[in-house]
TIPA-770758 format. One record per residue (C-alpha): z, x, y; residue number from 1; residue in one letter. Coordinates in steps of 0.5 Angstrom, whole numbers. Each point is the difference from the previous one (the first is absolute). Layout:
N
zz Z; xx X; yy Y; nr NUM; rest A
...
END
This chain:
483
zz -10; xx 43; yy 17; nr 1; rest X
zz 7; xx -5; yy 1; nr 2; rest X
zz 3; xx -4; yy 5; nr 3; rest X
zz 7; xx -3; yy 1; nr 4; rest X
zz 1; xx -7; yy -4; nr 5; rest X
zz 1; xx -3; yy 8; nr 6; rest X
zz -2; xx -8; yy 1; nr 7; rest X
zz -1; xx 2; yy 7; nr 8; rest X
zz -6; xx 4; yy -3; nr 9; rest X
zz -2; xx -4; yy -4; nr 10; rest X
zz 4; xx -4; yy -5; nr 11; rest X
zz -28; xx -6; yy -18; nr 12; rest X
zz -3; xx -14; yy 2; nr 13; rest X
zz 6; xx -1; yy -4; nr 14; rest X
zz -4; xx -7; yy -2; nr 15; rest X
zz 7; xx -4; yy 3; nr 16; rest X
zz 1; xx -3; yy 6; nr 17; rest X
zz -6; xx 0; yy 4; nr 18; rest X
zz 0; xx -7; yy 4; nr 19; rest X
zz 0; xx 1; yy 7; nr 20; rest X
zz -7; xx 2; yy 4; nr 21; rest X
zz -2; xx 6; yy 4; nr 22; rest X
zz -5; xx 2; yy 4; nr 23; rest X
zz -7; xx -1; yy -3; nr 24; rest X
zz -3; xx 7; yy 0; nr 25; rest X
zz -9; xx -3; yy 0; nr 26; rest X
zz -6; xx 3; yy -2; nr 27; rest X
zz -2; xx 1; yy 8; nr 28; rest X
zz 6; xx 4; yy 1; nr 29; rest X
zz -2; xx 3; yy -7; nr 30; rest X
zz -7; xx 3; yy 1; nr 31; rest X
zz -1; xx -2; yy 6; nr 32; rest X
zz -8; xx 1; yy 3; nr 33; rest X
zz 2; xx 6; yy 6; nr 34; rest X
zz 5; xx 4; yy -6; nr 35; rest X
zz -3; xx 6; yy 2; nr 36; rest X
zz 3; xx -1; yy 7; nr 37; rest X
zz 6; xx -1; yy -1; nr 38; rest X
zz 5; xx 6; yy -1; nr 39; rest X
zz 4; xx 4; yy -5; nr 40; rest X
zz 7; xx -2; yy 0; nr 41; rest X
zz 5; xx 5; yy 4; nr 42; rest X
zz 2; xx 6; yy -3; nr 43; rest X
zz 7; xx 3; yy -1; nr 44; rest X
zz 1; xx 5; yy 4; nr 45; rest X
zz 3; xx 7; yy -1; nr 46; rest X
zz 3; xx 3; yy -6; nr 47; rest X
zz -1; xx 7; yy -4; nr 48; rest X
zz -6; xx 4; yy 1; nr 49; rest X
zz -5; xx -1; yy -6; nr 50; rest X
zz 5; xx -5; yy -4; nr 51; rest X
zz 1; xx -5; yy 6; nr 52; rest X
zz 6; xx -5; yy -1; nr 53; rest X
zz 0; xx 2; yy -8; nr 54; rest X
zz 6; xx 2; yy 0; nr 55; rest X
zz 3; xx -6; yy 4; nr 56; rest X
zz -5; xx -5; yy -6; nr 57; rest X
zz 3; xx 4; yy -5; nr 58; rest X
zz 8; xx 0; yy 1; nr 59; rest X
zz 0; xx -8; yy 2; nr 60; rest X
zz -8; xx -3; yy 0; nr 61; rest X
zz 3; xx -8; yy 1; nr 62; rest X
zz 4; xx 3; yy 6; nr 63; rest X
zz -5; xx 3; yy 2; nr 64; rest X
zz -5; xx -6; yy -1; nr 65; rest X
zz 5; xx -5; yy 4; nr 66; rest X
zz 1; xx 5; yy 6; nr 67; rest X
zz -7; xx 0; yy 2; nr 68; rest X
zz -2; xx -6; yy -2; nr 69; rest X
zz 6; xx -2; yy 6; nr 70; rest X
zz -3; xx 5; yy 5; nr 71; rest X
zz -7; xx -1; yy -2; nr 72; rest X
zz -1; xx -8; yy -2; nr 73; rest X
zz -3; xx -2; yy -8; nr 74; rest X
zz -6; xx 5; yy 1; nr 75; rest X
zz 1; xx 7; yy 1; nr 76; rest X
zz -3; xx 7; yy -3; nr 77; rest X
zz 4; xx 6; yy -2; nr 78; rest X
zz -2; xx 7; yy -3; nr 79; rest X
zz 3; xx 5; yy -7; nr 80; rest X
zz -3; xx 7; yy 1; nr 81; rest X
zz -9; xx -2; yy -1; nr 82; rest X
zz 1; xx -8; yy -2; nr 83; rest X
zz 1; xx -6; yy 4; nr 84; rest X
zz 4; xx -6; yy -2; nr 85; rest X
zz -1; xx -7; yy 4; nr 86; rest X
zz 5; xx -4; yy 0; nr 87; rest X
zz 0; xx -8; yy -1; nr 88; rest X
zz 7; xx -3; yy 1; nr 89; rest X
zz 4; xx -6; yy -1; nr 90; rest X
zz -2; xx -8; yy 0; nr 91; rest X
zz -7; xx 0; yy 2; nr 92; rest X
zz -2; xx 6; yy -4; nr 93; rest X
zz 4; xx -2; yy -7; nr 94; rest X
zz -5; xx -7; yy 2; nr 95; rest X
zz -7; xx 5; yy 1; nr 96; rest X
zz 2; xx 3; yy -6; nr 97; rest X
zz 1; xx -6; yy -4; nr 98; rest X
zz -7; xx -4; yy 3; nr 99; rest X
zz -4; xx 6; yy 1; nr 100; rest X
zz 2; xx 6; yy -4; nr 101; rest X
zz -5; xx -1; yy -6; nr 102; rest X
zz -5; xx 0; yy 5; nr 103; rest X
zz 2; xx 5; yy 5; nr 104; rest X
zz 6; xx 5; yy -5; nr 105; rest X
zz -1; xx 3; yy -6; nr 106; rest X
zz 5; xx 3; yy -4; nr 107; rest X
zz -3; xx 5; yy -5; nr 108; rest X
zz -1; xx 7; yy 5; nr 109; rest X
zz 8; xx 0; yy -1; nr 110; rest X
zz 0; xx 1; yy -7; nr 111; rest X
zz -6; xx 3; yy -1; nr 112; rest X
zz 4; xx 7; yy -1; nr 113; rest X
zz 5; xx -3; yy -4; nr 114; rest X
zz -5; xx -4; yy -5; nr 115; rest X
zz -5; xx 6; yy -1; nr 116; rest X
zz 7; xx 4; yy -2; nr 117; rest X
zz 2; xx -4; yy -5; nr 118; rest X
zz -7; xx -3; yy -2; nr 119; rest X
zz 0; xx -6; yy 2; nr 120; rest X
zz -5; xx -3; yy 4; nr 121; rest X
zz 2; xx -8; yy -1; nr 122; rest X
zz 8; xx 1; yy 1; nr 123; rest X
zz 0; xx -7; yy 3; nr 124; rest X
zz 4; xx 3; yy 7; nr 125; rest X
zz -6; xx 4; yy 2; nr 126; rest X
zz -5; xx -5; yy -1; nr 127; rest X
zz -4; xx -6; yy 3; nr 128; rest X
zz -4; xx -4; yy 1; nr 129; rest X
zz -2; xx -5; yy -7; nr 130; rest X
zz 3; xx 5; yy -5; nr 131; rest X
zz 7; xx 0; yy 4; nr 132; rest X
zz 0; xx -8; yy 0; nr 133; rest X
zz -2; xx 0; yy -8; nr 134; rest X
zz 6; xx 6; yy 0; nr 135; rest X
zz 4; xx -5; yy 2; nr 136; rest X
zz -1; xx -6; yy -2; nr 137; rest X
zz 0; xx 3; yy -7; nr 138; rest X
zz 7; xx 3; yy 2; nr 139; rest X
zz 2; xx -5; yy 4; nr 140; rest X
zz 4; xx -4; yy -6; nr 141; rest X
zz 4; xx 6; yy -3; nr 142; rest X
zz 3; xx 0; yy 7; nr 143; rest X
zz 3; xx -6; yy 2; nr 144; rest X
zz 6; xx -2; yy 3; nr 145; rest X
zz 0; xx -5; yy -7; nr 146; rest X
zz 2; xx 7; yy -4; nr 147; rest X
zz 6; xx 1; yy 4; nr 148; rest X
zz 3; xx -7; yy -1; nr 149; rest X
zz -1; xx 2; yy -9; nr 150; rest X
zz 2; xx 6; yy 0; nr 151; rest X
zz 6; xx -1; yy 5; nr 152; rest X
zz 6; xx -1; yy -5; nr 153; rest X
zz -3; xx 7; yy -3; nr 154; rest X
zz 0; xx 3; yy 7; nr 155; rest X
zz 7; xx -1; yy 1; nr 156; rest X
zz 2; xx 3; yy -7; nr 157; rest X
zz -4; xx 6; yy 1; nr 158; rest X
zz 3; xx 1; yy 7; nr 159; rest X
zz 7; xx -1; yy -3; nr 160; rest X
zz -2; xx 6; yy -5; nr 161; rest X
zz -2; xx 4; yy 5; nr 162; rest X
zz 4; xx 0; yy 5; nr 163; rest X
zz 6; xx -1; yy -5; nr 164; rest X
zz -1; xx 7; yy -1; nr 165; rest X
zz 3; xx 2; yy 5; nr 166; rest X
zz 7; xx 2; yy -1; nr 167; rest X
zz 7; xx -2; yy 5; nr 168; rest X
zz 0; xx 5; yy 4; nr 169; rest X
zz -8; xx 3; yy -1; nr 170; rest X
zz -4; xx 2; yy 6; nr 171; rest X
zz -6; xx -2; yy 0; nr 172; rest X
zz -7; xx 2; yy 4; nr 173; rest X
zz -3; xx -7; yy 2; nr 174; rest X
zz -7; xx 2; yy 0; nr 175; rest X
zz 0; xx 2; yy -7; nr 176; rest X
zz 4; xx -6; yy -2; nr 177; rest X
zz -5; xx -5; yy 2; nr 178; rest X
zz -5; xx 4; yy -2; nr 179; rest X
zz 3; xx 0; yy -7; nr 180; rest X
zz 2; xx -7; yy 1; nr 181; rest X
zz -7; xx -4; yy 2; nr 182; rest X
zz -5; xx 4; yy -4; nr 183; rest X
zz 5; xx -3; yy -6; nr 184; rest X
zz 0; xx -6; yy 2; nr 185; rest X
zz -8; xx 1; yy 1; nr 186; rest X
zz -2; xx 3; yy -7; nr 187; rest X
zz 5; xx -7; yy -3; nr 188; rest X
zz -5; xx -5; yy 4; nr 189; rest X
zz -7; xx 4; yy -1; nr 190; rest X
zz 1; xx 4; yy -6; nr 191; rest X
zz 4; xx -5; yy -4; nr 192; rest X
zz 6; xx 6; yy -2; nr 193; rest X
zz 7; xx -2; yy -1; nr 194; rest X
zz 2; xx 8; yy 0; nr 195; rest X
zz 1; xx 3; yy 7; nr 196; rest X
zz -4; xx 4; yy 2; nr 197; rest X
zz 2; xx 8; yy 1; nr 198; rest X
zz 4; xx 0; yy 6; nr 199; rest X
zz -4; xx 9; yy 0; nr 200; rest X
zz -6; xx -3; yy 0; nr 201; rest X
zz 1; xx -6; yy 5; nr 202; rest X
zz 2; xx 5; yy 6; nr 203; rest X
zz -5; xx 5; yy -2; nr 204; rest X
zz -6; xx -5; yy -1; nr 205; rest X
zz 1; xx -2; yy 7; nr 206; rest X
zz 1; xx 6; yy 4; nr 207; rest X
zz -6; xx 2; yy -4; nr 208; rest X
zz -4; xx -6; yy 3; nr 209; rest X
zz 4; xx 1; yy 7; nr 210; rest X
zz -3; xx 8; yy 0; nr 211; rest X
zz -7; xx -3; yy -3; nr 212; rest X
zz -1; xx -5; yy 5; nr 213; rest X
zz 2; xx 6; yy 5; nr 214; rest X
zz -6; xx 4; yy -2; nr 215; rest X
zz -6; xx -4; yy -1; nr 216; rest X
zz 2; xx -6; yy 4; nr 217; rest X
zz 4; xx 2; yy 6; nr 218; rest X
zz -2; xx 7; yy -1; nr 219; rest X
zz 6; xx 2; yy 3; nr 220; rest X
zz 0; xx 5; yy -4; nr 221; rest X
zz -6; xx 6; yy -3; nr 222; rest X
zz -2; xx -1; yy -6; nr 223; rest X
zz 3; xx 6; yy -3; nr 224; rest X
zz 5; xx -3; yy -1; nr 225; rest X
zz -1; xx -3; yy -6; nr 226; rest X
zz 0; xx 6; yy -4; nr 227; rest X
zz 8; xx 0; yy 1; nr 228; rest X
zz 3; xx 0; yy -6; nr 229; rest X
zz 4; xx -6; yy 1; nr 230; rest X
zz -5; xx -4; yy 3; nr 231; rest X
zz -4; xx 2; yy -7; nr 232; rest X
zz 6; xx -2; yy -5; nr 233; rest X
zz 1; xx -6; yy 4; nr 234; rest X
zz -7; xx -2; yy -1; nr 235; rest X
zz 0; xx 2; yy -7; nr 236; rest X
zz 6; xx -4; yy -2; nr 237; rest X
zz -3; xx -7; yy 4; nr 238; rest X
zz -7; xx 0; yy -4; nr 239; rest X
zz 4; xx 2; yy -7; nr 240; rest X
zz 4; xx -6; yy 2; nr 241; rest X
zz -7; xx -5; yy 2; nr 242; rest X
zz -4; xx 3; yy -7; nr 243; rest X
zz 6; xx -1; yy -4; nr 244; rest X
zz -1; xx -7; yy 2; nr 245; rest X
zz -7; xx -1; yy -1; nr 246; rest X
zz 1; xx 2; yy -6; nr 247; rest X
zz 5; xx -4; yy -1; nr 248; rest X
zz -2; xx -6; yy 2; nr 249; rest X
zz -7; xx 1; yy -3; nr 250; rest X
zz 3; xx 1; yy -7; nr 251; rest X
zz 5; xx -6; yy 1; nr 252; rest X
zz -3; xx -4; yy 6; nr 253; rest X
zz 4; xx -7; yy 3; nr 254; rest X
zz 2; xx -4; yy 6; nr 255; rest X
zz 1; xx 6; yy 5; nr 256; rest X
zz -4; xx 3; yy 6; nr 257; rest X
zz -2; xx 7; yy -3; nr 258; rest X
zz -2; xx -5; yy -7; nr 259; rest X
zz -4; xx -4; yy 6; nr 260; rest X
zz -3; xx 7; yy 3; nr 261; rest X
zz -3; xx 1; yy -7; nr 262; rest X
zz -3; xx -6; yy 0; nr 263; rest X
zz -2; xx 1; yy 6; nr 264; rest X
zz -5; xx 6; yy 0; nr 265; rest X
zz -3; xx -3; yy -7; nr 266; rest X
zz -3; xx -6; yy 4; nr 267; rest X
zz -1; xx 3; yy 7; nr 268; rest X
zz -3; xx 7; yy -1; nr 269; rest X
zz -3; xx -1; yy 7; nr 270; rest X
zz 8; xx 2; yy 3; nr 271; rest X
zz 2; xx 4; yy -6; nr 272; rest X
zz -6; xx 5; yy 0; nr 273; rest X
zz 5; xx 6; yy 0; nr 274; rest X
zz 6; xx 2; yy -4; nr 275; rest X
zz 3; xx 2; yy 6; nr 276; rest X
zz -1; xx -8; yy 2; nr 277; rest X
zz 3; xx -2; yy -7; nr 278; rest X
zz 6; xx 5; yy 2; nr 279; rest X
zz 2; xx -3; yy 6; nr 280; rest X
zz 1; xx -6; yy 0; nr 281; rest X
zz 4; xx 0; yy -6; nr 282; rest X
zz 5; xx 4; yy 4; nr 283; rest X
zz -1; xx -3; yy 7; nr 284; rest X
zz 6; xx -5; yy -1; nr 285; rest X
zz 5; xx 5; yy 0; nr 286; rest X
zz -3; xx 3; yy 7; nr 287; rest X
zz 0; xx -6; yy 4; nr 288; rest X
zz 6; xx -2; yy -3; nr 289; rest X
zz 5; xx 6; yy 1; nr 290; rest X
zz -4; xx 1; yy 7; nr 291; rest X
zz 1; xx -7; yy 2; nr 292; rest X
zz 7; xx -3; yy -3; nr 293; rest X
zz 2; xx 6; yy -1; nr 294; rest X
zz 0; xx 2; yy 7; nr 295; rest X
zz 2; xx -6; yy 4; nr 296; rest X
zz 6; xx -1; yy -6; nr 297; rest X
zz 2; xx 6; yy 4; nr 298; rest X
zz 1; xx -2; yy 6; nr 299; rest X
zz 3; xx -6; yy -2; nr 300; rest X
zz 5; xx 4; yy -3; nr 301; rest X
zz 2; xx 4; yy 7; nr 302; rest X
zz 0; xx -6; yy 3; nr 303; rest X
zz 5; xx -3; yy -5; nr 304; rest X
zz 5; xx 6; yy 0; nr 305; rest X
zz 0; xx 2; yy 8; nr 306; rest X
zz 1; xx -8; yy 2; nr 307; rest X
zz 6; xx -3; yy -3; nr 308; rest X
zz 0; xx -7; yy 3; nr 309; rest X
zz -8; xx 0; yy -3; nr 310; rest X
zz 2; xx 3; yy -7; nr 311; rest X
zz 6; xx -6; yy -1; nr 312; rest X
zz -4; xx -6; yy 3; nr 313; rest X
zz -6; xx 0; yy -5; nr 314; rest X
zz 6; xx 2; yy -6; nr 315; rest X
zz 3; xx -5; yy 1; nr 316; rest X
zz -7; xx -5; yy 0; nr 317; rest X
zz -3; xx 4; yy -6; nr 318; rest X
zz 7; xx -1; yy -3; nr 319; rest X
zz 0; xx -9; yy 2; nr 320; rest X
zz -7; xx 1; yy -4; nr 321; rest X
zz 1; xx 3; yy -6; nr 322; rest X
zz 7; xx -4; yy -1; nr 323; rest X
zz -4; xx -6; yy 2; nr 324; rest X
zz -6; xx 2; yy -7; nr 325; rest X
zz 5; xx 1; yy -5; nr 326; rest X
zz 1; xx 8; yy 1; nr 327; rest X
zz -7; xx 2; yy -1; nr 328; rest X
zz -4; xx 3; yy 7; nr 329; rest X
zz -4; xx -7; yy 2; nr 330; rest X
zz -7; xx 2; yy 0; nr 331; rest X
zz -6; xx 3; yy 6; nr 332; rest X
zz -1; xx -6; yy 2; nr 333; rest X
zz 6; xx -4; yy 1; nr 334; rest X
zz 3; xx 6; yy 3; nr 335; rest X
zz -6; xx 0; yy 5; nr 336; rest X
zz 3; xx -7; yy 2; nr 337; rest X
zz 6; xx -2; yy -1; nr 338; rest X
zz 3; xx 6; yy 1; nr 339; rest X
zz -1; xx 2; yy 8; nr 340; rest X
zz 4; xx 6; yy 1; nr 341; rest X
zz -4; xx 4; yy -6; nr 342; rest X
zz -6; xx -2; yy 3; nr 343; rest X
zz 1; xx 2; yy 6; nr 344; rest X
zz 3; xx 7; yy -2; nr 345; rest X
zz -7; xx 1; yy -5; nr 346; rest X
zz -5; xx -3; yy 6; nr 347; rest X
zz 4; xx 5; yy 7; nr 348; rest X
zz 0; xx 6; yy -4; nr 349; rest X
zz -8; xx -1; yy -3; nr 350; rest X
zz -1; xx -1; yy 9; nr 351; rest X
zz 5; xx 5; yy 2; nr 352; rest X
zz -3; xx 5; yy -5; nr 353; rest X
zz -6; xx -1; yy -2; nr 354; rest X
zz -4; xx 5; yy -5; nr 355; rest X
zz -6; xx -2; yy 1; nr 356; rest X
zz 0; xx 0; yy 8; nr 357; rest X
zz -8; xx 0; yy 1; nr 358; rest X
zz -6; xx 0; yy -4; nr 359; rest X
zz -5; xx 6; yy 1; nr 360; rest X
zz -8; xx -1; yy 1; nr 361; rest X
zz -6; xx 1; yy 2; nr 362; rest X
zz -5; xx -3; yy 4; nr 363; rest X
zz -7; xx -2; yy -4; nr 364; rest X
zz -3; xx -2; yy 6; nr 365; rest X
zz 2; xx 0; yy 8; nr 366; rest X
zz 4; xx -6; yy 3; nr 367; rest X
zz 5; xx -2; yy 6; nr 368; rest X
zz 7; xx -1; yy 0; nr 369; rest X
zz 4; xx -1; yy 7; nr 370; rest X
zz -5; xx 1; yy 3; nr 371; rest X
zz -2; xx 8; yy -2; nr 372; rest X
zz -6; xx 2; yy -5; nr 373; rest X
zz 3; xx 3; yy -6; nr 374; rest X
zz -7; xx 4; yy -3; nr 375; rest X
zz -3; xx 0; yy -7; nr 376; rest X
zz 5; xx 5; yy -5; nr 377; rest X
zz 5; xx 0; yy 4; nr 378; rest X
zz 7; xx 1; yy -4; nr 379; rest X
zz 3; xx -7; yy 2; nr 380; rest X
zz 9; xx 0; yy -1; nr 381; rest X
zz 1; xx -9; yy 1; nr 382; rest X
zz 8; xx 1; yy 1; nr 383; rest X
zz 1; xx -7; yy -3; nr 384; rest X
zz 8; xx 0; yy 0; nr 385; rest X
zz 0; xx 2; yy 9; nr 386; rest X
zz 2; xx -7; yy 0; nr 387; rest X
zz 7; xx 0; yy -4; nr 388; rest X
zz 2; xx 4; yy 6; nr 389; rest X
zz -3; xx -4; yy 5; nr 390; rest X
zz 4; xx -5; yy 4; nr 391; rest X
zz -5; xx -5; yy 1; nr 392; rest X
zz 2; xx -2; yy -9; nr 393; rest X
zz 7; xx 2; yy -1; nr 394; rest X
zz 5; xx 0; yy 5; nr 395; rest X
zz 4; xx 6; yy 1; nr 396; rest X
zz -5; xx 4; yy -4; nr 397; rest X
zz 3; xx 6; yy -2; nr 398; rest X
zz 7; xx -4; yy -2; nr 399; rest X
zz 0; xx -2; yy -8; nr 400; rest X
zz 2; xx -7; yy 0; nr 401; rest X
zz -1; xx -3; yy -7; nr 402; rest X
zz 0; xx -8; yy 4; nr 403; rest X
zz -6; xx 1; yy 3; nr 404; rest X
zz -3; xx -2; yy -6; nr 405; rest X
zz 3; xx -7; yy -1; nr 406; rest X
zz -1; xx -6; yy 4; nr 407; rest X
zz -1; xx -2; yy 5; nr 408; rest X
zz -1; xx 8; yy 2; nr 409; rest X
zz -5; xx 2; yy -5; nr 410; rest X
zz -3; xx 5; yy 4; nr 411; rest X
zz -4; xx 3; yy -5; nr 412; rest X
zz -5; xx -6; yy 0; nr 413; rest X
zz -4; xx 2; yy 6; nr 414; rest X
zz -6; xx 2; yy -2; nr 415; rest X
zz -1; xx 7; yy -2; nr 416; rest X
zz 7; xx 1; yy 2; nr 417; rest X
zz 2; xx 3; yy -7; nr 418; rest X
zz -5; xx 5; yy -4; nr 419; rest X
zz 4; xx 4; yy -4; nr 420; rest X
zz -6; xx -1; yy -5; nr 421; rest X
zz -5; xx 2; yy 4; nr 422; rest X
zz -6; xx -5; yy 1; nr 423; rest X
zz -7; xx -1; yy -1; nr 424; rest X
zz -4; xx 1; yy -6; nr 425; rest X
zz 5; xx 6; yy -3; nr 426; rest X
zz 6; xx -4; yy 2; nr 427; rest X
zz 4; xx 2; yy -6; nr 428; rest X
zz -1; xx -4; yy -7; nr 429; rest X
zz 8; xx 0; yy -3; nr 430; rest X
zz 4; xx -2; yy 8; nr 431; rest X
zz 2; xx -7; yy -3; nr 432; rest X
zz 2; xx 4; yy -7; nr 433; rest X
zz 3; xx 5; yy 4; nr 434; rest X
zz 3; xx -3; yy 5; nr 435; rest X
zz 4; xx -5; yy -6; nr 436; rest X
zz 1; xx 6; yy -3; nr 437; rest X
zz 4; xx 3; yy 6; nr 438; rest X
zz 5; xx -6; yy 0; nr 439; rest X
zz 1; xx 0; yy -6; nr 440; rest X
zz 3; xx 7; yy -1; nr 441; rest X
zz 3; xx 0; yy 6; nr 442; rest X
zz 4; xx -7; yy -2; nr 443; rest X
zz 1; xx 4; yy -6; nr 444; rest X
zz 3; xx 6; yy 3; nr 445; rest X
zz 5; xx -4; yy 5; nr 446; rest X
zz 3; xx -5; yy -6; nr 447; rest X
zz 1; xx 6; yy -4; nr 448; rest X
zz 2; xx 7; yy 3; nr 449; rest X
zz 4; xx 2; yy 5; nr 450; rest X
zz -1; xx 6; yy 4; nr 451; rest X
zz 0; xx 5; yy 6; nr 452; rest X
zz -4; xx 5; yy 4; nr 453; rest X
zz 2; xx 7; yy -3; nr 454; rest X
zz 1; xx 2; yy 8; nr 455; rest X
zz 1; xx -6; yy 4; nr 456; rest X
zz 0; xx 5; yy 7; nr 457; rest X
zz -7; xx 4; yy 0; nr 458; rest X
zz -6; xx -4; yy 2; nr 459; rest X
zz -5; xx 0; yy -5; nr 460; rest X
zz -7; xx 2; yy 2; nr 461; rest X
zz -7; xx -4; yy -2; nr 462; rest X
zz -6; xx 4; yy -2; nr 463; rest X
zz -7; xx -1; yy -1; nr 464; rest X
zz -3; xx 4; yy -6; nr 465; rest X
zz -5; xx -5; yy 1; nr 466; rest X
zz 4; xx -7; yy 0; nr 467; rest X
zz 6; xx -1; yy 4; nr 468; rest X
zz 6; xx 2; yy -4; nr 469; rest X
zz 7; xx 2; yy 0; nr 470; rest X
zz 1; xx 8; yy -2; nr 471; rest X
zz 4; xx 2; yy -7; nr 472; rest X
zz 6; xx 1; yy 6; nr 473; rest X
zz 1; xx -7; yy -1; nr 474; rest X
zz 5; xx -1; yy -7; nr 475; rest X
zz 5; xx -6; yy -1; nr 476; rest X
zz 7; xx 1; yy -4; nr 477; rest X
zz 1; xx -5; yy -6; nr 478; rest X
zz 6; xx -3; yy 1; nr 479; rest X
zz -1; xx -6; yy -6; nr 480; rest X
zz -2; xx -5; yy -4; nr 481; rest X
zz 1; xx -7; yy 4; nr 482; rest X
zz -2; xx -5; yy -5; nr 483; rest X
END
């Protein structure tokens, strides 16, 4: 289930960016009249018997994906145990996905067992169609990047209590902090809470997520797993914490996203039909949070400590900047456009560490793709972050170079060329809000903090379970207050 940190290997539309044209993908070339004809995409030979490459998708899925669409081109098939996945790679599928997928993708067979586990049948991640666009539109302002840029002198206080925990000399797991960390800073931006959230919960919460997600949606896992004692404290605690906050917030209502939920399920019956609906999206924001931010802060971090050159280039621009606004971190905004080497540190590690490396669907009817037939039902894997690595988009792909953001370069703003966010209809509702939120505390913990990796000489591993992440092996060591 690991793999080496190695750049030669491999070093969820963000709405930015996207300017230069790329092939057209046309409706004959879609549903062309002779469908029928044309054939299936070649299939990935080999592997185990009755599990076929599974072992292979499981330890590094994006390794995987990446070698074969090299071998095989940006159509291909391959087989886990008795279910088939066709994949869609790069440019031209992030385009399909994007001018097609309503027509041709759906996404509610992914979640259906995760929906009907936590009763929840108009979750906005499994539905389609009109009630997923109402579901959206309704969200839509409670996530945006304009929340980032209001609550961003608080995102600095919060991180500063947070990490500011850590004493000189204390060894810390960096996959723990920054779970801790972001679902603070969440709970700060959607709940309205100035408290820090339980450092306990944060960590428990998300592997609880994390094992959920790895039952009832990847189903990697058996079902009986669930009945693990630890998996049912875990979830106990997490909706102890979400009826604690309905109460809350339905005695003492305000200007807060849980407030706003309530709200919500009062006026539009239609998406709130269940308790487990209501549930949900009080405790949704912590998830995506900690799964997004969280994780890709921890990358950063490892890029900081194991490149030194890197690490004192951006101190020193993050550094000029704050001099330059009275001491205080400047806001998201500012960051992003005066300030490059932040910039470019957040955007290379969101490309060379994408979460959300592809988007999983199914095929409502049949349709062609690069000239293969992808037939009705199919279990469809759009790789929307192949181009990342491609070098036709970044130069020297697998290098992390926080200048080819700026210009004249600005390589990412090719087309489809950068898609951490996912794209299409399902592209995730808070990128912009997360990706502020992101430059934000890591200008916070650079001006701030001075640390080290705990043990410079081992190579730390990179997991999936589900998500990319870096293992618990990964710890820093405090060396101090900076600022």
């Amino acid at each position: 289930m690991t793999d080496v940190i190695d750049r030669d290997a491999v070093q969820a539309a963000c709405p930015m960016h996207q300017q230069s044209e790329s092939t057209k993908v046309s409706d004959d070339a879609v549903a062309p009249h002779n469908l029928d004809a044309l054939p299936l995409p070649p299939l990935v030979e080999g592997g185990l018997p009755f599990i076929g490459r599974g072992l292979e998708v499981m330890k590094h899925p994006l390794k995987f994906m990446l070698k074969y669409e090299k071998e095989l081109g940006d159509c291909y098939r391959f087989k886990v145990a008795n279910r088939e996945y066709f994949v869609l790679s790069n440019v031209d599928a992030s385009e399909f996905a994007a001018k097609n997928g309503r027509e041709y993708l759906k996404s509610g067979a992914l979640w259906a067992d995760f929906a009907k586990e936590w009763d929840m049948p108009n979750q906005m991640l499994g539905l389609d169609g009109e009630k997923h666009a109402k579901s959206r539109r309704l969200f839509k302002s409670k996530m945006s990047k304009n929340l980032a840029v209001e609550c961003h002198q608080k995102f600095e206080e919060v991180t500063k209590k947070v990490v500011g925990e850590l004493q000189a000399g204390q060894v810390e797991s960096v996959r723990d902090l920054t779970r801790y960390l972001v679902n603070s800073l969440v709970s700060t931006a959607f709940n309205g809470s100035s408290e820090l959230i339980d450092k306990q919960f944060a960590i428990d919460a998300i592997d609880w997520q994390t094992q959920t997600f790895n039952i009832f949606v990847l189903k990697k896992w058996p079902r009986l797993m669930k009945w693990r004692p630890s998996f049912k404290r875990k979830g106990k605690a997490v909706w102890d914490y979400v009826e604690k906050t309905i109460a809350e917030k339905t005695q003492n209502p305000g200007d807060d996203f849980a407030s706003y939920v309530l709200e919500l399920a009062r006026n539009n019956p239609d998406l709130f039909e269940t308790e487990g609906d209501l549930k949900f999206n009080i405790v949704a924001p912590l998830f995506a949070g900690a799964d997004t931010v969280g994780t890709t802060s921890t990358f950063m971090l490892h890029e900081l400590c194991f490149n030194p050159s890197l690490r004192e280039r951006v101190t020193a621009a993050v550094d000029k900047a704050v001099a330059e606004n009275g001491g205080a971190i400047p806001s998201p905004e500012f960051l992003k456009d005066h300030v490059p080497e932040l910039y470019g540190l957040c955007m290379e590690t969101l490309r060379l560490y994408p979460t959300a490396f592809s988007i999983s669907r199914t095929a409502t009817q049949s349709f062609a793709f690069k000239g293969y037939r992808i037939p009705k039902d199919s279990e469809v894997l759009v790789v929307t972050t192949a181009a990342h690595f491609d070098e036709r988009f970044y130069k020297y792909p697998r290098k992390f170079d926080i200048d080819r953001y700026s210009a004249p370069r600005e390589e990412h703003k090719a087309r489809y060329a950068f898609q951490p966010y996912g794209v299409g209809t399902h592209v995730c509702l808070g990128a912009g809000f997360a990706e502020l939120l992101f430059l934000t505390l890591a200008a916070t913990i650079i001006y701030h903090f001075d640390f080290e990796v705990a043990d410079p000489h081992r190579e730390y591993q990179q997991i999936f379970d589900p998500s990319l992440g870096i293992e618990t092996g990964f710890k820093i060591r405090m060396k101090g207050w900076r600022h």
